[in-house]
Each structure stands twice: as C-alpha cells, then as structure tokens.
N, C-alpha and C positions, 0 to 999 in steps of 0.2 A: 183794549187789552188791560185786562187787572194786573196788578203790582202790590204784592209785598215789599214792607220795608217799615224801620220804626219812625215813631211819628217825629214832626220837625214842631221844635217850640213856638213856631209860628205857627203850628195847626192847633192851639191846643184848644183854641175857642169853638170850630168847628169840632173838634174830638168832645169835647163836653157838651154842647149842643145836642151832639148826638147820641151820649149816655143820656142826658136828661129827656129826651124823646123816645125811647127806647124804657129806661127806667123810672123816672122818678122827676119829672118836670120841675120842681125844686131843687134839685139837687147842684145845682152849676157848685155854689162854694165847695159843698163837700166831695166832688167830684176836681175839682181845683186843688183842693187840701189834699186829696189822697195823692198827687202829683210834686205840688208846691211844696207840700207841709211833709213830705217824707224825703228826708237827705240819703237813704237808697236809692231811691227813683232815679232812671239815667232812660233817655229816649229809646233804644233798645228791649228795653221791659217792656215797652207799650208799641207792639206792633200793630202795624195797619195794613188795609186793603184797599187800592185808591182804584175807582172804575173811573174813567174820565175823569180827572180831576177830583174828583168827591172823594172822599171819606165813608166808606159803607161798611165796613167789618172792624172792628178791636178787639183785645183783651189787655190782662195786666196778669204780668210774671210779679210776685210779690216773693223778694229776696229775704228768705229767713230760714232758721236752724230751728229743728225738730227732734225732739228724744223718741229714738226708735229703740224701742225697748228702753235701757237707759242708756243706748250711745247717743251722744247727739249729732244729727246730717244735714249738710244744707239740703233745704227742700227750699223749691219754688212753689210758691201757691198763685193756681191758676183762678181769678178772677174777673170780674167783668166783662163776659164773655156776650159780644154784640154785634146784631149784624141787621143793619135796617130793614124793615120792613119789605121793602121794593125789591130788596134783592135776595131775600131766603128763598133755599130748595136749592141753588144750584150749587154745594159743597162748598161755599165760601168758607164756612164756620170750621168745617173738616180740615182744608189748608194752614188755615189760621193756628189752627190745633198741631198740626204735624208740623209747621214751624218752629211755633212755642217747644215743642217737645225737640227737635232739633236746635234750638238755640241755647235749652239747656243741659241737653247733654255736652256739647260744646264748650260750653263755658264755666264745666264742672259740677253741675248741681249732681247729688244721688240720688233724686228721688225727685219727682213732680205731686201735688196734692190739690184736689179740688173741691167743692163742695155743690152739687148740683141740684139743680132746680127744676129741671127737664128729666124724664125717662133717661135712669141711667144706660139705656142702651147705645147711646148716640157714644157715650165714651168709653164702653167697652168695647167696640168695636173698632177705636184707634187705640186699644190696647191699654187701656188703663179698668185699674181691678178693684172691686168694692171691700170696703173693709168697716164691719157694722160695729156701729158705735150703740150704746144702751143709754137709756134715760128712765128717768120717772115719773110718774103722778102723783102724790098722796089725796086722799079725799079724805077730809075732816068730818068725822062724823057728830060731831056739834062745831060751833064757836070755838076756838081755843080760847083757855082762859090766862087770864095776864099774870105773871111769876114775876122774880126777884134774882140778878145775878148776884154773887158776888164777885163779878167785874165791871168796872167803867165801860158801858157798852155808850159809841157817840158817834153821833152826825162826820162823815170822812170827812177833814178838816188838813186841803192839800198842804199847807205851808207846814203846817204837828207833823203829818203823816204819812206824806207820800214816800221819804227816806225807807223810812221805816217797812211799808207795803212794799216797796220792793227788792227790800232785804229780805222779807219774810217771803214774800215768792219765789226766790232764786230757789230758799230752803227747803219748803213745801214741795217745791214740784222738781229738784235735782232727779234726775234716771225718771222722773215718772210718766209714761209712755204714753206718746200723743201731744205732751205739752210741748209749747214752744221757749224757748231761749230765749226772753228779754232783757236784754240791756240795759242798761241803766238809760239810754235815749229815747231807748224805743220807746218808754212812756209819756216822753213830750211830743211824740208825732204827732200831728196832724189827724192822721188816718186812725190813729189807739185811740185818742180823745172821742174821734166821731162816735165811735165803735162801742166804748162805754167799759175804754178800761181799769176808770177809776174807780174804787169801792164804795157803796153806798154806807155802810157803816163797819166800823173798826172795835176791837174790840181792845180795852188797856188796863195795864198790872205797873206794881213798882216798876219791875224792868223795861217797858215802853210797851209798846204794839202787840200784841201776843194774837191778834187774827181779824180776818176780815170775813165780810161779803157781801155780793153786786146783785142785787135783785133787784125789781121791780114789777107793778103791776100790772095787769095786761088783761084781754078781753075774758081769759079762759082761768083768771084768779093773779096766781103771785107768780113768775117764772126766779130762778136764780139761774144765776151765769155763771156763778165763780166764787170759792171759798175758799177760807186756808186757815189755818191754827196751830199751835206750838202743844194743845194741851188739853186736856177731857173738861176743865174748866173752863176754857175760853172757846169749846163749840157749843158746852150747854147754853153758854151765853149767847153764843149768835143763834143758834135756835131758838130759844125762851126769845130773844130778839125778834125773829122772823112772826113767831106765833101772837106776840106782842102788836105789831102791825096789823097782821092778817085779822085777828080779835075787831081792831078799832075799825077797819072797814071791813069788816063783816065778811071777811074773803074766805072760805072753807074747801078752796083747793090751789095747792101747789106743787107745780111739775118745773124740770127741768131737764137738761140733756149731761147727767149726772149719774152713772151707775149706781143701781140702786145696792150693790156692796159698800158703796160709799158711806163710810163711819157720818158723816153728816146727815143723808137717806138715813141712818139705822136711827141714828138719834130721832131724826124729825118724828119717824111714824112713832116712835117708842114714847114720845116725850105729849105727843096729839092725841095716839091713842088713833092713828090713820089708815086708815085703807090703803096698799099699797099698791098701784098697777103698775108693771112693768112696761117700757118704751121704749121707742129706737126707731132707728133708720138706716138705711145703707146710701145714705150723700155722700161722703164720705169715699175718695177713690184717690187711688196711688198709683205711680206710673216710678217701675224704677230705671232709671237710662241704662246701667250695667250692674243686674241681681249678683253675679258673682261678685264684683267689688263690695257691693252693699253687706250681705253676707257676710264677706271676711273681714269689714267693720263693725260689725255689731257682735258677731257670733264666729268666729275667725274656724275655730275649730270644727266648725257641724259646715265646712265649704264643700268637702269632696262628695262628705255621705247625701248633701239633699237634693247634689246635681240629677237633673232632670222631675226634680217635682217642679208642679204647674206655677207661673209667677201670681197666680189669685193665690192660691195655698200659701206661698213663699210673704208673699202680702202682710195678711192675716197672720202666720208665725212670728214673721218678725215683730210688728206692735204690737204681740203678746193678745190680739182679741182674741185666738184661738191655740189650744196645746197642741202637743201630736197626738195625745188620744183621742180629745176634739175632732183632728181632718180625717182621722183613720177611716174611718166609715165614708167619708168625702173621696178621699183615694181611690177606698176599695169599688165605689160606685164608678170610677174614671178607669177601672179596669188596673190599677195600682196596689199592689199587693205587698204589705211592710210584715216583716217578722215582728215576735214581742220585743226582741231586743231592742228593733230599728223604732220602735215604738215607744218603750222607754227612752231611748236615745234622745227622742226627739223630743221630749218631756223633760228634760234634762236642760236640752239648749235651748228650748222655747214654751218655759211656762206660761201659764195662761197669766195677764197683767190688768190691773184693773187701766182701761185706755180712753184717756180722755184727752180733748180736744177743745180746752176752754170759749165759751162761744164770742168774749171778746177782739180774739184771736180771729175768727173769720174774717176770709176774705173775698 
C-alpha cells in the first residue's frame, strides 16, 4: 500500500538520488541546496509517496509572494514534480497533486503556480488554468555595431552591488504583475543563486546603481532573463551594452520571455535596427484555492459582479494578461453574454498589465 506524507530528513539522500535519476544526474548539490540552502524549506513542502518502503513520487511547494495585478499573494509554486520511472500511469503524480493543492489551501496560500513541461492537459484537468505569458525574438539584421554610454556600464561586482540590485528591484517591479516579492534574503538562497539571480552587468551614475541586466548566451544567440532601470539613460546603456557583446561574438539574435511592449524590447529593436517576432507560451498555470477571497484581495469591489465567470477567465483578469474586452468574445463563445456596461466594467477593474514572471524566479 502507498502512502503520503512529507519527507523525513533522513530520506533526503534517497529523495535526491531520485531527482537526480529522474532529472539531471549531476544535480545531487543543487538539488541539496534547494532544500538545505533555503531557510523556508520545512519537510512538509516536500511530500512523498512511499510504495514499500521506496521513495517513488515528489514534488516541492516553493513558499513565496507574488503581485497579482499589483496586490501581493502568497502563492506556492509547484515544482519538481517526480515520479520514477517503474511506477508512472497508475495516477501517482495526480494524488501527489491533489495533495499539494490540499495542503495549500490549508495552510493559507491564495493561489498555487507552476511551470510545466508536459502537455498542459495533465493540470488542467486537476483544475489548474493557463495564463500566457509573451516573449521575444529580435533578429539582427547585420552585426550590431559597438556605441558609447554615457554611463559606467561594469562587470556585477556582489560586494559594490548587490545593496544596491536590490533596492532597485523592490522599485522596478513594486504592483508589477507576475513579479515575485524578494526579500532582502531571498537573494542569498541557495536555490536564487543556482537559478542565476545575480546580474550579469550593472549599470552606474553619481547617485550609485541606476540598472541592471542577466543575460547570457546560449545555443539560439543571447537570451535575457531579467532587467531594471531608474532612467531612458541607464537602458540606452544596457542595450548599447547587450549589442556590444552580441557584436564581439558575432551573435545576431536575441530572445527572451519578455513582453515585447517592454520599453527595453522597444529599445533593442529601435537601437539594432531588428526584426521583431513575437513569442510565448502558456507554462504558466494558477490554481486559486478560494477565487472569491482572492478577488476581494486584489479587486475587492468587482467580487459580486464577476461571480460565476469561469476560474481560466477569473485567472487571466486578475494578472492583468487579459481585459474584459479581451475575454468578451471568450465569454460569448462559452455561451456568456456581458452588456457594454458590464464590459466596460470590467475594463475598469481589470486592465490589461504588461505580466511578467522574471525567469530567475522559476521554480
């Protein structure tokens, strides 16, 4: 007979064993780290499924606050979701799931988040709803050529800069929907560090720090992760910066999971002279344990009028990826019929927000 229950800190060798067979056969420290190295971590977060003895299903509830719209909610983010090899097909994973989602309604989260890998159908079907995030490509139609800030653009330098970074992210991303709420700890985690929360280059003025950003290179050109800036000066510079790079290894395309309204996107292509494609995906799924609570936290006033719209619809309004004029045509296909008013209404309480989901942040 199988059993639920969270792991005991005497399993955790066998618990990593079996991420790293599963995932990533290297992985034992960093898989240790995300455990050891984060002071949220409590055996409960990390439930199992033990068949005779063994170890054969996990996941990890990841304890954090999220700006929905610009309220912030504690959300759990559902990760490392595993179930050995021997034993898939027979709904292990599914249990695993309705637990997690029972544990945190339980234990007061508003909202569950996850980021998937598999055919999002496996978690819409335990009731969790896609909410599409947009991203970019630019394609460089020559070499970028090398410019001149005038700011001290330099190599991230933790001991100068790391105050500084995240002061200016508090800033950058307060109310801005989809970011997460870090801490001033949350940056010496363990699990931030792996994850590449630090900035690759910083951008500086008399007054200290004035912006950053985390890119690097990869099979498909430059990806960026994550940007911020106080000023139309200090993103020319990290641009002219990015282009700068790209130039010396000869890289002529750069994407990201970055709205391409993003004043940084507008810059790049404007500044390259780039082809712009549009991207996205729908990983990206919310599960909220009680919509009406959440609602009258975010948007208190619009609780009576949106009772009984669908929780995918309810999803999407809330982090702002979609208006009411947006779902209207969604609606009306669901057999849901809004007046102009209830239309405008809803464009009122739930404009459209540019939603991002910094990709350091994954869990």
């Amino acid at each position: 007979m199988d059993t639920i229950r969270p792991i005991r800190e005497s399993e955790l060798d066998e618990l990593i064993d079996l991420l790293c067979a599963v995932h990533n056969p290297e992985g034992h420290e960093r898989y240790r780290g995300y455990m050891e190295g984060d002071p949220t971590w409590c055996p409960s977060q990390t439930p199992v499924i033990v068949v005779e003895g063994r170890i054969v299903s996990t996941l990890r509830i990841w304890d954090r606050w999220v700006h929905l719209g610009a309220t912030p909610v504690r959300m759990g983010g559902i990760g490392g979701v595993t179930t050995h090899p021997d034993y898939r097909q027979r709904g292990i994973a599914t249990r695993l799931m309705e637990h997690a989602a029972e544990y945190m309604r339980d234990d007061g989260y508003d909202l569950g988040l996850l980021f998937t890998m598999i055919p999002a159908r496996f978690y819409r079907r335990l009731g969790w709803s896609c909410v599409p995030l947009m991203g970019f490509h630019a394609r460089l139609s020559r070499p970028p050529q090398r410019g001149r800030s005038a700011l001290e653009v330099l190599p991230f330098d933790e001991s100068r800069d790391l105050e500084g970074t995240v002061a200016l992210y508090q800033r950058y991303n307060a109310g801005r929907s989809g970011s997460l709420l870090r801490p001033r700890p949350y940056w010496d985690y363990a699990p931030s560090r792996v994850r590449g929360v630090l900035p690759t280059t910083v951008v500086r003025g008399s007054a200290g720090l004035s912006g950053y950003i985390n890119w690097e290179s990869d099979d498909d050109g430059a990806e960026v992760y994550e940007v911020a800036y106080e000023s139309g000066p200090a993103l020319d510079a990290l641009v002219q910066h990015l282009l700068d790079e790209c130039a010396a290894a000869e890289v002529t395309q750069i994407h990201g999971e970055i709205p391409y309204s993003h004043p940084f996107v507008d810059a790049l292509v404007a500044t390259a002279d780039a082809d712009l494609e549009l991207t996205g995906d729908s990983s990206m799924m919310a599960l909220p344990f009680d919509l009406g609570s959440l609602i009258a936290k975010a948007v208190p006033e619009a609780v009576e009028s949106v009772r009984g719209l669908p929780d995918d619809v309810m999803c999407r309004l809330l982090f702002g990826e979609s208006s009411g004029r947006d779902i209207e045509p969604i609606l009306c296909a669901q057999g849901i019929s809004l007046e102009a008013g209830e239309v405008r209404q809803l464009e009122e309480w739930f404009p459209r927000r540019e939603v991002i989901f910094w990709e350091p942040d994954h869990f």
